[in-house]
MARPA-99805 format. One record per residue (C-alpha): residue number from 0; residue in three letters; x, y, z. Coordinates in steps of 0.02 Angstrom, whole numbers. Example, Ala and Ser with C-alpha at 12.3 -4.5 7.8 and 13.67 -1.06 7.14 Angstrom:
2
{0 'Ala' {615 -225 390}}
{1 'Ser' {684 -53 357}}
END
This chain:
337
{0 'Unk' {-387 175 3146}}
{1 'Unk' {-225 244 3102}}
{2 'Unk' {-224 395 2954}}
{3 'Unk' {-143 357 2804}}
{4 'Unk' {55 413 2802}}
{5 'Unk' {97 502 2653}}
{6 'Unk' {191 353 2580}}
{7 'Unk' {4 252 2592}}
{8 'Unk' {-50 386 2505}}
{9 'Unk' {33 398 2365}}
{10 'Unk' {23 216 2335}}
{11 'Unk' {-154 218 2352}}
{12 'Unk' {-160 363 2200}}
{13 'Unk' {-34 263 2112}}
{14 'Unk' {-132 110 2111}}
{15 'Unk' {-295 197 2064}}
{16 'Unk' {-190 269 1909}}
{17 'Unk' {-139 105 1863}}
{18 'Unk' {-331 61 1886}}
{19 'Unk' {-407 198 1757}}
{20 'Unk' {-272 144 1635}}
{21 'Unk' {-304 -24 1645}}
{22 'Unk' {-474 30 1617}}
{23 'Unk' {-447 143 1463}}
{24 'Unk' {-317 -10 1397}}
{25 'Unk' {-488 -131 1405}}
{26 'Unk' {-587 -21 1307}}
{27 'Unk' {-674 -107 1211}}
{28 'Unk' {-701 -85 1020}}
{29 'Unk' {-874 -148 1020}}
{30 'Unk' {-924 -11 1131}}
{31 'Unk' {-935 109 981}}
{32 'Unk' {-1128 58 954}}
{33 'Unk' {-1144 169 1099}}
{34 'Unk' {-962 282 1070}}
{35 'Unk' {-1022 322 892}}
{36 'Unk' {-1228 377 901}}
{37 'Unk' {-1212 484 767}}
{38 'Unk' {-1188 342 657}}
{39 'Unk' {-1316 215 570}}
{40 'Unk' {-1275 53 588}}
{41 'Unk' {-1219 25 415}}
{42 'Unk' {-1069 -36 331}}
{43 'Unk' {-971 104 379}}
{44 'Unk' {-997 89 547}}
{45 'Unk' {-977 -84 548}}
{46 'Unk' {-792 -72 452}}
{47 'Unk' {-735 55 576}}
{48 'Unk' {-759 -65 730}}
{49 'Unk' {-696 -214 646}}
{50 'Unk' {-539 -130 592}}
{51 'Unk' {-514 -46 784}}
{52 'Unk' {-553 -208 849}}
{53 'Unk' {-419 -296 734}}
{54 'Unk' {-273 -183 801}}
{55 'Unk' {-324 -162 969}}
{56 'Unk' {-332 -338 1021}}
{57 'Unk' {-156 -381 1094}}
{58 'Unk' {-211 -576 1044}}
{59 'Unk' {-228 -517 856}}
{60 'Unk' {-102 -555 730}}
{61 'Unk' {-183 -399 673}}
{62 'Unk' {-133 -285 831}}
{63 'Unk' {-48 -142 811}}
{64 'Unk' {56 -45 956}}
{65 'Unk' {-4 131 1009}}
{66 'Unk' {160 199 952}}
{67 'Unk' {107 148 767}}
{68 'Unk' {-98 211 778}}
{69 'Unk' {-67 358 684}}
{70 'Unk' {-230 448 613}}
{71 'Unk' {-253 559 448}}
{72 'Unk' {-393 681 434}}
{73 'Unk' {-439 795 273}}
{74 'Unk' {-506 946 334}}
{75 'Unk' {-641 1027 229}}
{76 'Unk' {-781 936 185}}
{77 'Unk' {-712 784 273}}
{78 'Unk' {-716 857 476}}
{79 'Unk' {-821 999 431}}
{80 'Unk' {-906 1064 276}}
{81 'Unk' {-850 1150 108}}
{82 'Unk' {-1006 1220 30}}
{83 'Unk' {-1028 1350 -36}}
{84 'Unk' {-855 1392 -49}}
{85 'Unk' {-713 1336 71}}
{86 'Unk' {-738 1428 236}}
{87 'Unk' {-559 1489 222}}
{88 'Unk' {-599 1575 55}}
{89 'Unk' {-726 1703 126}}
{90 'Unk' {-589 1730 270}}
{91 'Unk' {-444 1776 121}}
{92 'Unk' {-564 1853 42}}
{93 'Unk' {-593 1978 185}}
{94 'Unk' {-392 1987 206}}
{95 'Unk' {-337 2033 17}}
{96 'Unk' {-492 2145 4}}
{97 'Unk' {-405 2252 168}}
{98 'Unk' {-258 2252 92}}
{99 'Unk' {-306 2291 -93}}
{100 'Unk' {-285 2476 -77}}
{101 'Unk' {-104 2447 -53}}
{102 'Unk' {-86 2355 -194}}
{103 'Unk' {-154 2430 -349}}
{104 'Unk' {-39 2305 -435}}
{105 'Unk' {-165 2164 -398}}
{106 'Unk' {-313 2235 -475}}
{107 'Unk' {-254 2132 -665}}
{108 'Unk' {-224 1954 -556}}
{109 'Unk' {-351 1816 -589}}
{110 'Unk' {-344 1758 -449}}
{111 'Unk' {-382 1927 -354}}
{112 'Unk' {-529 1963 -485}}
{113 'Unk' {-591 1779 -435}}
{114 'Unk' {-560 1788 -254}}
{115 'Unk' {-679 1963 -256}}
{116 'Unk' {-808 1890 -365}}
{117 'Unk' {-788 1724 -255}}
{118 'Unk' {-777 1622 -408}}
{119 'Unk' {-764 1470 -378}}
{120 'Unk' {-732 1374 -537}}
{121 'Unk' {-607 1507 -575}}
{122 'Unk' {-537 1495 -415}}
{123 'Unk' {-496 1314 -426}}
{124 'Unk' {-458 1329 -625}}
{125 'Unk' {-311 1422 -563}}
{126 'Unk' {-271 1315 -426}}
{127 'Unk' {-220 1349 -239}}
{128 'Unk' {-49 1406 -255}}
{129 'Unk' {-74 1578 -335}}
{130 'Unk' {-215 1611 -211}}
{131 'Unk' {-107 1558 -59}}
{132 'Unk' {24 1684 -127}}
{133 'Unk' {-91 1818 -139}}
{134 'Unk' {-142 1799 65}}
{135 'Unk' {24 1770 87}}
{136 'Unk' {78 1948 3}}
{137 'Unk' {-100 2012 90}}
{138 'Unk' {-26 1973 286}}
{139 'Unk' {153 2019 243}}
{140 'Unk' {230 2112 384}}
{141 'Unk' {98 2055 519}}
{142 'Unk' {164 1920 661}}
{143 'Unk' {85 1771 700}}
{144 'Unk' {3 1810 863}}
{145 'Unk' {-77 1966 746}}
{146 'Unk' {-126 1825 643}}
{147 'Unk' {-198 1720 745}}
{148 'Unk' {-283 1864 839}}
{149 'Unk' {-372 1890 646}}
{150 'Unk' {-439 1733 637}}
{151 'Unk' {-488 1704 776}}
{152 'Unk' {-585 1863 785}}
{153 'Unk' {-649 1813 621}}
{154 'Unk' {-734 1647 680}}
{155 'Unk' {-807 1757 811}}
{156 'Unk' {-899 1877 726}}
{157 'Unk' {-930 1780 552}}
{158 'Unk' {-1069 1683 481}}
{159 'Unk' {-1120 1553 357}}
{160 'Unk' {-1225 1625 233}}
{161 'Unk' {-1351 1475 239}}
{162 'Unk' {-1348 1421 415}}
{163 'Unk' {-1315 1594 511}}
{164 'Unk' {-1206 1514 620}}
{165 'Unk' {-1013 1529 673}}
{166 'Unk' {-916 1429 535}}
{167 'Unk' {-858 1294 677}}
{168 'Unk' {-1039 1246 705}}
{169 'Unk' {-1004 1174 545}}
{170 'Unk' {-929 1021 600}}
{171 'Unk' {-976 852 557}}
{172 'Unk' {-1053 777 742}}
{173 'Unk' {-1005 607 672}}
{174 'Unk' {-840 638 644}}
{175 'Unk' {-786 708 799}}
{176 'Unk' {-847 551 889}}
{177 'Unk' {-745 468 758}}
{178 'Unk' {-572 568 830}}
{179 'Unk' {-641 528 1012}}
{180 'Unk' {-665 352 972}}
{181 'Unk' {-498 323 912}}
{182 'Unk' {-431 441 1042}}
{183 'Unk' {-492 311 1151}}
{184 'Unk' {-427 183 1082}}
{185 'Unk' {-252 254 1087}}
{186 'Unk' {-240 343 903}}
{187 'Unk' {-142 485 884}}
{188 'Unk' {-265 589 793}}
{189 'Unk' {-180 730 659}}
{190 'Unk' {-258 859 528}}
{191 'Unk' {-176 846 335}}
{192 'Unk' {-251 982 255}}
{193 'Unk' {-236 1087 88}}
{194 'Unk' {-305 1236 176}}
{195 'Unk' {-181 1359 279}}
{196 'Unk' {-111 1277 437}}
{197 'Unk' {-93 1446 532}}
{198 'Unk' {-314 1454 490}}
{199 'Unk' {-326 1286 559}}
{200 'Unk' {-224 1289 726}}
{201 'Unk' {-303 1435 796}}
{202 'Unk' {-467 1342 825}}
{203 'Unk' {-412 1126 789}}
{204 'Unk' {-399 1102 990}}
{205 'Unk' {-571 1190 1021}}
{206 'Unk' {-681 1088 876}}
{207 'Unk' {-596 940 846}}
{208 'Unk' {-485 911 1024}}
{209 'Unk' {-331 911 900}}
{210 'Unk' {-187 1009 985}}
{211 'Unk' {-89 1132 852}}
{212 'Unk' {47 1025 843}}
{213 'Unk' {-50 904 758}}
{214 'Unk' {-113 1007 627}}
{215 'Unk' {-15 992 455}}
{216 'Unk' {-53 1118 301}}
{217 'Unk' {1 1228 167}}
{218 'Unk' {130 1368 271}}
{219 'Unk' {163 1525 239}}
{220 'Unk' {356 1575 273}}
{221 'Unk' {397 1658 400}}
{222 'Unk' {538 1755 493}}
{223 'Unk' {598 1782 675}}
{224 'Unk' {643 1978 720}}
{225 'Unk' {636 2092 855}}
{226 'Unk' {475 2224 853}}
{227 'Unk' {499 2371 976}}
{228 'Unk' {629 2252 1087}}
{229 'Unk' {529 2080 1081}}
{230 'Unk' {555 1952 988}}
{231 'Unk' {427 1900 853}}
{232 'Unk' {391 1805 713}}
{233 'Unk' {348 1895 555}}
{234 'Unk' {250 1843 405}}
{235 'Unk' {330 1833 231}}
{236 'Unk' {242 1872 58}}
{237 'Unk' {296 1681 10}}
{238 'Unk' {202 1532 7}}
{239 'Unk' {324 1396 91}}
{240 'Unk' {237 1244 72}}
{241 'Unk' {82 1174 -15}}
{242 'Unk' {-25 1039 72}}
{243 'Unk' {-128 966 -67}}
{244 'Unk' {-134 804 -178}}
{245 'Unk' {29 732 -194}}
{246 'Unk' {103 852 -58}}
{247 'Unk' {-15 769 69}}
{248 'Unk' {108 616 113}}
{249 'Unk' {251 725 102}}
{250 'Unk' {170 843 238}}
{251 'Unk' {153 690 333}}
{252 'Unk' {342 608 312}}
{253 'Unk' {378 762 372}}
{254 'Unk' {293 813 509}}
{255 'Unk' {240 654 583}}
{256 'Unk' {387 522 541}}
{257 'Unk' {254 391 507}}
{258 'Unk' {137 309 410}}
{259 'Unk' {-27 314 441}}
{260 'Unk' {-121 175 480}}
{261 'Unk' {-295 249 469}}
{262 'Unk' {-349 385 337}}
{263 'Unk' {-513 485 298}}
{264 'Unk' {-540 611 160}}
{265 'Unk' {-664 678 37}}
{266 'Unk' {-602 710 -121}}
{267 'Unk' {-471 688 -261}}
{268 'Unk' {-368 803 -162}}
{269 'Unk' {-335 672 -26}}
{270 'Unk' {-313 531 -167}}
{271 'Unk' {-119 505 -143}}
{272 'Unk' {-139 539 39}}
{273 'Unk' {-264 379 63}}
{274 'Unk' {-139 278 -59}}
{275 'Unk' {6 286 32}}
{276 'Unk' {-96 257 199}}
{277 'Unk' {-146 78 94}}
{278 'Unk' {36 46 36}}
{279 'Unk' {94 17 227}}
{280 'Unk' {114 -154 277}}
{281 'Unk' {-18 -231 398}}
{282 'Unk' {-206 -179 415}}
{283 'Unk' {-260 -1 343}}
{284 'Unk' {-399 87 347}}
{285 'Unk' {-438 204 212}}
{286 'Unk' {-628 306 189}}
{287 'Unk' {-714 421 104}}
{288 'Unk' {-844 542 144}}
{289 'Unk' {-973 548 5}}
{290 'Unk' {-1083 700 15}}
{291 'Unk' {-1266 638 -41}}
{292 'Unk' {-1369 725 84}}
{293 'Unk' {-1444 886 -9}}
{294 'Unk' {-1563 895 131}}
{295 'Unk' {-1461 918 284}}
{296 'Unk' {-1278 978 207}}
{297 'Unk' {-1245 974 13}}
{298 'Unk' {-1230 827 -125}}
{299 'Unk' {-1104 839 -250}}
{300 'Unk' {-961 723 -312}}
{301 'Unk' {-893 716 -484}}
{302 'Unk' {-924 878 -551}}
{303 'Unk' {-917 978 -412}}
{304 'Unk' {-805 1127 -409}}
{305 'Unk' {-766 1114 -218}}
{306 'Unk' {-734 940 -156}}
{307 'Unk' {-734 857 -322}}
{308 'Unk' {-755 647 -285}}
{309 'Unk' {-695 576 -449}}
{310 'Unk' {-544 444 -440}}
{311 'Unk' {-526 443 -292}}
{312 'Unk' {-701 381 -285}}
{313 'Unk' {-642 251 -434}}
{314 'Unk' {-499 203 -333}}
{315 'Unk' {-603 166 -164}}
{316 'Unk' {-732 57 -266}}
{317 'Unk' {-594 -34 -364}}
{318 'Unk' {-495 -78 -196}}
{319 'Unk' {-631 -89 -69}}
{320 'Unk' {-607 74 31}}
{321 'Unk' {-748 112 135}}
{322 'Unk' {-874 271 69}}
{323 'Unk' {-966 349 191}}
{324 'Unk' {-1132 371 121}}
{325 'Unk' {-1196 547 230}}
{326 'Unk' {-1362 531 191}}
{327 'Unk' {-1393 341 245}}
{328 'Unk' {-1260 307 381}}
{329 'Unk' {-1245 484 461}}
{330 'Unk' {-1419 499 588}}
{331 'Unk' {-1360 662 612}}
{332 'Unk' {-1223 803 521}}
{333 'Unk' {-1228 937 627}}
{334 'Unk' {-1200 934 807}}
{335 'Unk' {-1358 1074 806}}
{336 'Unk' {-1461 955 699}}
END
């Protein structure tokens, strides 16, 4: 028998390529009884395959090209949880409080005296911004691989005070087969998040399978310079850009060039993130996760301080957006559960 030439070779791995993509292409939507376990099979369930089905099925009217499967995902207490404060609180809290000796100045801020006491109510009385600032101001001067080294070392070594376990144990289990799902079904998967986007990318690729580049957030400015004959970037006391409510589309006009065709969030935060996903023409897919299980995770909604659900809970009912109910249609939250 004659050995394969190099030329047969290469056809024969071309051909298997073309194989496993055919293969992936095929995938079918109905396979997410067994692509989604962490999920009851309840309406939720049930709305996500029929709407992947819809625009994955090149016979459709409903199909929708890869190009145009764009994904939106709310961070806290929509991919991972929020309770008892958001996770990237106690990690500013920890920042300011190194820096507070250099800046005796803060000591009469509200949002310095909250951000000690971690109160929360007067935390989000006073809103984001001010807060942002204040990190911003507390990591002046450091670059952004010092940064990231900070957080990162951070996740290592920190705990949640009711589980005792690293913060990113903390994500949902039903989510992330969510992204995977979609993933396989040719989404493009990105973050749109209020929180900091230089907190997020350190650790989006490793818990979620979301590469940095997919991560949008509030940013803090930043400057390129030369530190002992290499060139850096260098973190300003300035908050550049704020990722929340009505900034959410305008995060994603500008980082993604799209619309989304397929959005999840949790609160009134994400409200005019989810209505602009529904304004597109052709099918949408816009969902909520409700947090009802005081059992395994937390249950608050409309008077929470953290995650508050109140129109944009209104909204979903009104227009028939799909609410995740986590206590009947999640079998499990945590991946540890």
């Amino acid at each position: 028998m004659k050995n394969d030439s190099g030329y047969a070779l290469l056809q024969r791995a071309f051909l298997q390529g073309l194989l496993a993509l055919s293969l992936l292409a095929a995938w079918p939507a109905s396979w997410a009884a067994d692509a989604l376990p962490s999920w009851r099979d309840g309406p939720a369930k049930q709305a996500i395959i029929k709407f992947v089905t819809s625009v994955t099925d090149t016979n459709a009217k409903t199909y929708v090209r890869p190009d145009d499967r764009i994904a939106v995902f709310d961070n806290d207490g929509t991919l991972w949880s929020e309770q008892p404060f958001y996770f990237q609180i106690y990690f500013m809290a920890d920042q300011v409080r190194a820096a507070a000796p250099k800046h005796p100045e803060w000591q009469e801020l509200p949002e310095f005296k909250a951000l000690m006491a971690r109160d929360m109510p007067a935390l989000m009385k006073i809103g984001p911004k001010p807060v942002l600032e204040l990190l911003a101001q507390a990591n002046s001067g450091m670059t952004t691989d010092e940064y990231d080294k900070a957080i990162d070392d951070w996740l290592f070594f920190s705990r949640h005070p009711r589980f005792n376990r690293p913060y990113t144990d903390l994500v949902y289990q039903p989510m992330k087969e969510l992204l995977r799902y979609l993933e396989m079904n040719f989404f493009k998967n990105f973050i749109v998040s209020g929180g900091g986007i230089e907190f997020m990318r350190v650790w989006s690729k490793k818990a979620y399978g979301i590469p940095p580049e997919r991560v949008i957030g509030s940013i803090g400015e930043v400057k390129f310079e030369e530190k002992d004959g290499k060139p850096v970037l260098t973190k300003l006391p300035k908050l550049g850009f704020l990722d929340d409510g009505p900034g959410k589309p305008v995060g994603i006009y500008r980082n993604i060039g799209r619309q989304p065709i397929f959005a999840f969030g949790n609160s009134d935060g994400d409200l005019q993130m989810l209505q602009w996903t529904a304004a597109g023409k052709g099918p949408r897919f816009m969902g909520l996760v409700h947090h009802t299980d005081d059992k395994r995770e937390w249950a608050y909604d409309r008077t929470s301080h953290i995650g508050k659900l109140d129109k944009a809970l209104d909204e979903a009912q009104a227009k028939g957006w799909v609410v995740v109910d986590m206590k009947k249609e999640w079998a499990k939250v945590y991946a540890f559960d």
